[in-house]
Phi, psi and omega in degrees: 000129172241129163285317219282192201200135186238149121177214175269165194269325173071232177280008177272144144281112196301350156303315173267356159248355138281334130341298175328303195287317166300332183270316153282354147063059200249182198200121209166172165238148191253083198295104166263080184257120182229125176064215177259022150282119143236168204219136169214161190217146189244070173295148210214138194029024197098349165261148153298116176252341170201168204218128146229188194208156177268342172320125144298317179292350177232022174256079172341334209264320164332293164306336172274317186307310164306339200266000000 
């Protein structure tokens, strides 16, 4: 069953929809795309518990591989 909501943040700030979530303490991932970028941050009672990126350069696990 999916509870969850899709659409643009539009006149909403992501700032106030990371309050939100935290404040209501949901638990799901918050899927960020703009062009062929995306970004999702994962929450687990309202905290964020894991972060990707489609980005390399902004993928720990890349960087280690390089390193």
């Amino acid at each position: 069953m999916n509870s969850g909501f899709e659409g643009t943040l539009g006149l909403l700030r992501l700032p106030d929809l990371l309050r939100d979530i935290a404040f209501k303490r949901l638990t799901g991932s918050l899927r960020l795309s703009r062009g062929q970028t995306i970004k999702s941050i994962v929450f687990e009672s309202g905290q964020p518990v894991n972060a990707f990126s489609s980005i390399s350069s902004e993928r720990l696990d890349i960087q280690l591989i390089k390193e």
